[in-house]
BALOBA-1460 file (C-alpha; in Angstrom, 3 decimals):
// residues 176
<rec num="1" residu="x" x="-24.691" y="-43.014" z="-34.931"/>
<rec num="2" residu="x" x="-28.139" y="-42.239" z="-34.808"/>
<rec num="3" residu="x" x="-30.332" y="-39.238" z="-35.855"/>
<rec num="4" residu="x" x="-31.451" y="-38.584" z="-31.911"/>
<rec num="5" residu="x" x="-27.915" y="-39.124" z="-30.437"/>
<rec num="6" residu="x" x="-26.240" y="-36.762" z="-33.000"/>
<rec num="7" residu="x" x="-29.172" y="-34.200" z="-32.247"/>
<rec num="8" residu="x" x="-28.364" y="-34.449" z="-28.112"/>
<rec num="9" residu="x" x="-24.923" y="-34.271" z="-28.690"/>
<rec num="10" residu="x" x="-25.461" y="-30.697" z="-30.766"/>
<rec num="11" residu="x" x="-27.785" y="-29.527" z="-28.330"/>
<rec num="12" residu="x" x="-25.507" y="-30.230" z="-25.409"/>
<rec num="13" residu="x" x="-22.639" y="-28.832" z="-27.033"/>
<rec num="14" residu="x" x="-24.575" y="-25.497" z="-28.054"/>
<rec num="15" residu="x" x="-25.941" y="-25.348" z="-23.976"/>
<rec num="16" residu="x" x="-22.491" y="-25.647" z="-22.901"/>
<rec num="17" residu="x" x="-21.232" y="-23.112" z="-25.478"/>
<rec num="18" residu="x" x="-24.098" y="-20.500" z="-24.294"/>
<rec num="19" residu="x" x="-23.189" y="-21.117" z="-20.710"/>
<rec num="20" residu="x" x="-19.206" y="-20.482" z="-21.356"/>
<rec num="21" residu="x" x="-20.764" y="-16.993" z="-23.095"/>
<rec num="22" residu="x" x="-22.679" y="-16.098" z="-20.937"/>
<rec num="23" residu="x" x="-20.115" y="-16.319" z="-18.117"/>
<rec num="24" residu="x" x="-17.481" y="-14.377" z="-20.606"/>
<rec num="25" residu="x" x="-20.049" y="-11.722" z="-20.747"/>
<rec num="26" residu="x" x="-20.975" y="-11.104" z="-16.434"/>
<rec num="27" residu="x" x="-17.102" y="-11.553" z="-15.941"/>
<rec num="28" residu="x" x="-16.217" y="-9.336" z="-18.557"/>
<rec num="29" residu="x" x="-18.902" y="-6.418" z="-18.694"/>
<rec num="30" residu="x" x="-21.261" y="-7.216" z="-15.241"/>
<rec num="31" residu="x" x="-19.298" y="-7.984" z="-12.438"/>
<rec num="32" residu="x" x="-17.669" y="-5.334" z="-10.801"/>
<rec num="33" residu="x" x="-13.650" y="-4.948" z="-11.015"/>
<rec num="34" residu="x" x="-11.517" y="-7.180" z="-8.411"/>
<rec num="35" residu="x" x="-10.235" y="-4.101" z="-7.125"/>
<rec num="36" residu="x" x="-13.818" y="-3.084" z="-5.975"/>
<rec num="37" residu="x" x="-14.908" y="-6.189" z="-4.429"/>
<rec num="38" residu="x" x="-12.116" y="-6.987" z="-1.747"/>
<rec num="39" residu="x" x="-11.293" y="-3.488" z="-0.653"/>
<rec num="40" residu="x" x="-11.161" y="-2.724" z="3.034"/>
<rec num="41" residu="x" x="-13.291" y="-0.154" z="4.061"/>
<rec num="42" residu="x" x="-11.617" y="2.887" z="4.438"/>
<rec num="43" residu="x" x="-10.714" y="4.088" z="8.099"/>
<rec num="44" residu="x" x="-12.223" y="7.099" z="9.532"/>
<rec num="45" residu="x" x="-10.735" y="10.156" z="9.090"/>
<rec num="46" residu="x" x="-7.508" y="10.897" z="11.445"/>
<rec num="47" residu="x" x="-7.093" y="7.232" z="12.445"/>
<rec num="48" residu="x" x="-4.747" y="5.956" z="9.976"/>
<rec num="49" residu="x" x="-2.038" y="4.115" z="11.411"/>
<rec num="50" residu="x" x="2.032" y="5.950" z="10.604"/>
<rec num="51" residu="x" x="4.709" y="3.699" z="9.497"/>
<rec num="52" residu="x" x="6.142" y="3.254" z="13.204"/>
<rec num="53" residu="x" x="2.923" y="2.209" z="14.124"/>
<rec num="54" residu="x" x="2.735" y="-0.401" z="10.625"/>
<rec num="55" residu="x" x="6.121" y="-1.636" z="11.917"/>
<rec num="56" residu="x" x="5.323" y="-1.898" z="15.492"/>
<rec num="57" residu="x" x="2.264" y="-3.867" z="14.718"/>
<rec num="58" residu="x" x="4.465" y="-6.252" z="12.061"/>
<rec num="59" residu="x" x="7.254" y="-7.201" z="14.686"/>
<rec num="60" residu="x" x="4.661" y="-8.537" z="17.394"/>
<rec num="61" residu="x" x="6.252" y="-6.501" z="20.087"/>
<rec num="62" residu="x" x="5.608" y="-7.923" z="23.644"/>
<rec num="63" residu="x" x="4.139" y="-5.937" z="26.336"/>
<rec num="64" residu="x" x="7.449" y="-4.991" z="28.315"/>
<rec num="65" residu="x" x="8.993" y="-3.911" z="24.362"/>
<rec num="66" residu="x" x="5.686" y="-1.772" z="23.954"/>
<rec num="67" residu="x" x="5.990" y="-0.144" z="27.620"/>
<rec num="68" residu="x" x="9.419" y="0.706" z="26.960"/>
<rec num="69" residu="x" x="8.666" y="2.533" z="23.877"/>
<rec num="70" residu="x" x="5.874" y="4.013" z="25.260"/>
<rec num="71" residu="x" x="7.183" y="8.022" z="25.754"/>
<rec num="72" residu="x" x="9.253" y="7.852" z="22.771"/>
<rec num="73" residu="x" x="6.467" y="6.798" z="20.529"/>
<rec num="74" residu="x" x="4.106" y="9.174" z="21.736"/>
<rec num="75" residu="x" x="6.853" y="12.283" z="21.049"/>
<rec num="76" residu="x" x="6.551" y="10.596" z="18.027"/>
<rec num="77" residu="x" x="2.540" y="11.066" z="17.161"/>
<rec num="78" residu="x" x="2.513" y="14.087" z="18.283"/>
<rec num="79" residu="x" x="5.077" y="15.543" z="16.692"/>
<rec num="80" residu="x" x="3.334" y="14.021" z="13.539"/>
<rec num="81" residu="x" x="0.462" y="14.903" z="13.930"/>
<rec num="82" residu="x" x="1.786" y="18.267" z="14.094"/>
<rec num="83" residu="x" x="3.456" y="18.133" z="10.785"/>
<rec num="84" residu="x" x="0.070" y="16.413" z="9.144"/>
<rec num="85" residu="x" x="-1.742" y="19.551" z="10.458"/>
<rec num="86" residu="x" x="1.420" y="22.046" z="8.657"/>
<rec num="87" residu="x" x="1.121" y="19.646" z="5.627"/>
<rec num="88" residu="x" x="-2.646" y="19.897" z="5.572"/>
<rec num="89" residu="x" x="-2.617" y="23.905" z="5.701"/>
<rec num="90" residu="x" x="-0.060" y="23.819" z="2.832"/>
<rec num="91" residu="x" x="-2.263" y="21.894" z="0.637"/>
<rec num="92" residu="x" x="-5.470" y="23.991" z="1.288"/>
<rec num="93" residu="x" x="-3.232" y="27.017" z="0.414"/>
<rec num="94" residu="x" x="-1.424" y="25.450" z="-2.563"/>
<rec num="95" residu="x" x="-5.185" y="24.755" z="-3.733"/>
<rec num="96" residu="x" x="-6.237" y="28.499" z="-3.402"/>
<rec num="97" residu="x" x="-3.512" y="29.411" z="-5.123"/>
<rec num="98" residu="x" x="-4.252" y="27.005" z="-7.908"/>
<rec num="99" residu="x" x="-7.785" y="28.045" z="-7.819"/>
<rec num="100" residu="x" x="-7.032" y="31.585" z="-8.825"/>
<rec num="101" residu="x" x="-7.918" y="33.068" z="-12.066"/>
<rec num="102" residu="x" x="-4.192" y="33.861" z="-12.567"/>
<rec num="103" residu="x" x="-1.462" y="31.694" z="-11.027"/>
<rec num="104" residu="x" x="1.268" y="33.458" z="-9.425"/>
<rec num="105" residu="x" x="3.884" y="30.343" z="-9.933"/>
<rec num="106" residu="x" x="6.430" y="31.828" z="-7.918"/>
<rec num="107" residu="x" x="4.301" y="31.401" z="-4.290"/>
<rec num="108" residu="x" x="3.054" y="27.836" z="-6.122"/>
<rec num="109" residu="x" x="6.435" y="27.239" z="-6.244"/>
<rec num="110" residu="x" x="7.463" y="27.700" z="-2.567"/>
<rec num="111" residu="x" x="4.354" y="26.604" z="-1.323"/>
<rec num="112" residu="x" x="5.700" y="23.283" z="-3.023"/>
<rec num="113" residu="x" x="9.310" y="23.746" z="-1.954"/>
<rec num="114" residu="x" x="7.917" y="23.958" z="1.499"/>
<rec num="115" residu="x" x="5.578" y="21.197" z="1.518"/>
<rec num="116" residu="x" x="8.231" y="18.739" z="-0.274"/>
<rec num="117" residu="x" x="10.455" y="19.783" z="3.394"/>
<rec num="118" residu="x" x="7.654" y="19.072" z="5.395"/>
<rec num="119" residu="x" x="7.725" y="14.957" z="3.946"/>
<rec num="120" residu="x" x="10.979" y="14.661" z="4.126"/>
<rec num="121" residu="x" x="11.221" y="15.779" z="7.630"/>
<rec num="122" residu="x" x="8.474" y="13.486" z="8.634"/>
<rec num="123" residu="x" x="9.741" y="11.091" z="6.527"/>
<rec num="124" residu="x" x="13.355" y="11.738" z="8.175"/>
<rec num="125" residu="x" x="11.695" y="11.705" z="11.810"/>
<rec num="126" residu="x" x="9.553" y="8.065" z="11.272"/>
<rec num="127" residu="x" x="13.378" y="6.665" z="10.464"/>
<rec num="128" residu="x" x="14.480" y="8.216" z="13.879"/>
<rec num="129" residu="x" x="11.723" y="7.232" z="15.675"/>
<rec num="130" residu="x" x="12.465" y="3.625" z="14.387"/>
<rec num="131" residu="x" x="16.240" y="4.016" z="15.632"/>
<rec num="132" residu="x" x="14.808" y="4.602" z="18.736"/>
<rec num="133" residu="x" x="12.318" y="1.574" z="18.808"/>
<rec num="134" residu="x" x="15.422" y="-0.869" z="17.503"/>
<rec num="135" residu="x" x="17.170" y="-1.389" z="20.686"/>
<rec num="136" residu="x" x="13.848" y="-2.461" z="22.626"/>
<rec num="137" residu="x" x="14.225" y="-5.714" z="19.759"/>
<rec num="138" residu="x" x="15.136" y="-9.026" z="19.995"/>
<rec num="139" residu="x" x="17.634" y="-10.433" z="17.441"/>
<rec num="140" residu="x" x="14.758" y="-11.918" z="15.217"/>
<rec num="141" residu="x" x="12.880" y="-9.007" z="15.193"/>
<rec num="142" residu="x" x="15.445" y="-6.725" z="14.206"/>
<rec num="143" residu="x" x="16.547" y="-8.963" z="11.220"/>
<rec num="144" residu="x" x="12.542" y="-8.860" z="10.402"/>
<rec num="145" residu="x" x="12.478" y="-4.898" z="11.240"/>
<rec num="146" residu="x" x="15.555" y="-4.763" z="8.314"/>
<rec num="147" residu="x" x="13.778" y="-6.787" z="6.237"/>
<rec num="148" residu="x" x="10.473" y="-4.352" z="6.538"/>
<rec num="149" residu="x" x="12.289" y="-1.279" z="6.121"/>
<rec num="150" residu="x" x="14.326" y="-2.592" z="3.020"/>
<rec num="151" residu="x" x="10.516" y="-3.459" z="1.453"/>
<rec num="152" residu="x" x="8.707" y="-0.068" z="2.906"/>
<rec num="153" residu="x" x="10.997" y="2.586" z="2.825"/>
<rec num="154" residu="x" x="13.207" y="1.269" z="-0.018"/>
<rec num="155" residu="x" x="11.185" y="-0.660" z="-2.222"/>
<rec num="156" residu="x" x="12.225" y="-4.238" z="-2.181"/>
<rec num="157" residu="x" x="14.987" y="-5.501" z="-4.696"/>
<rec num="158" residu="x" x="14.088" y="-7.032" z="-7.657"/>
<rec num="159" residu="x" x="13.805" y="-10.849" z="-7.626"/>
<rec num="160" residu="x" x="16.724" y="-12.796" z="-9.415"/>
<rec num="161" residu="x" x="16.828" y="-13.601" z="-12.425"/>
<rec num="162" residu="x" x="18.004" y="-16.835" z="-14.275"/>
<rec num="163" residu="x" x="20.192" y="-16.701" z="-17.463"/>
<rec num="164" residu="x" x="17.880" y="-16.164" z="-20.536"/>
<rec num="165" residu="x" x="15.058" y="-13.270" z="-18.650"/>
<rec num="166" residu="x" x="13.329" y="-16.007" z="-16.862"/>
<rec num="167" residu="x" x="12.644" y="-15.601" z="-13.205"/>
<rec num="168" residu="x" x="14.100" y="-17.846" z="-10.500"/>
<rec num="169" residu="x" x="12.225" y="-20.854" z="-9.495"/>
<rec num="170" residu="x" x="9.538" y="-19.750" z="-7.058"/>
<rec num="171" residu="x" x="10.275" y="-16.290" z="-8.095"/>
<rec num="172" residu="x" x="7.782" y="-15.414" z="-10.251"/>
<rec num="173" residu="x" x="3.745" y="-15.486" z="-10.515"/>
<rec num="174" residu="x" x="2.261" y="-17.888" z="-7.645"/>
<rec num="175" residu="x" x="0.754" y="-20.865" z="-9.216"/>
<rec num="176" residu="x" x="-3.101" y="-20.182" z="-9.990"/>
């Protein structure tokens, strides 16, 4: 090999190895996180959708399905929005309390006992209101509205796993 060919054959291999740095460097300490970049913007205050509503939206109900859950659903909001308001007032007082020079931990306490009641009442009222809205289904949708609840409420199970650790085929991490 020649002199010249050996030199362009160094200096293309240092320009590639600069440009693989320099991309290691924006991706690692420039760029901002993924987490930043593809975030929705956040919904105005008082808008956010409850899990009835997250469900309702998921099953694709029809018109007549949404008409004949109409009173129910709106019992419903109300009654949560209610609750949000009782939750709301706990919190601001919890955070006075906390806010105090000297914490009485006994009205912490109950303000906490309290508040914990208030979640799982709403909590216990979504999962009525959703008895309510599961007659109004169609066989599909209430084998997908089973589904949803088993991955919302529940936390979905675990995926199987093969003898040895390893994940199931098409199980695991989708292919990059």
């Amino acid at each position: 090999m020649s002199s010249r060919l050996m030199q362009a054959v160094l200096a293309l291999s240092l320009l590639l190895n600069t440009f693989v740095l320099v991309g290691f460097v924006y991706s690692s300490w420039i760029s901002p996180p993924a987490f930043e970049r593809h975030m929705p913007p956040p919904l105005p205050p008082g808008t956010r959708p409850s899990p009835v509503e997250m469900l309702i939206k998921d099953l694709g109900l029809d018109d007549g399905q949404r008409e004949a859950i109409r009173a129910p659903m709106e019992r419903y909001a109300v009654a949560r929005r209610e609750r949000f308001r009782e939750i709301q007032k706990l919190r601001d007082q919890t955070a006075a309390e906390l806010a105090r020079p000297q914490m009485d931990m006994t009205q912490i306490d109950g303000l906490i006992d309290r508040l914990t009641r208030l979640r799982a009442d709403q909590w216990k009222e979504s999962l009525h209101a959703v008895a309510l809205l599961e007659p109004q289904l169609r066989p599909d949708q209430r084998e997908r509205l089973h589904v949803l609840l088993a991955e919302r409420f529940a936390g979905a199970p675990p995926p199987p796993r093969l003898p040895g650790g390893a994940a199931a085929p098409g199980q695991g991490r989708p292919p990059q």
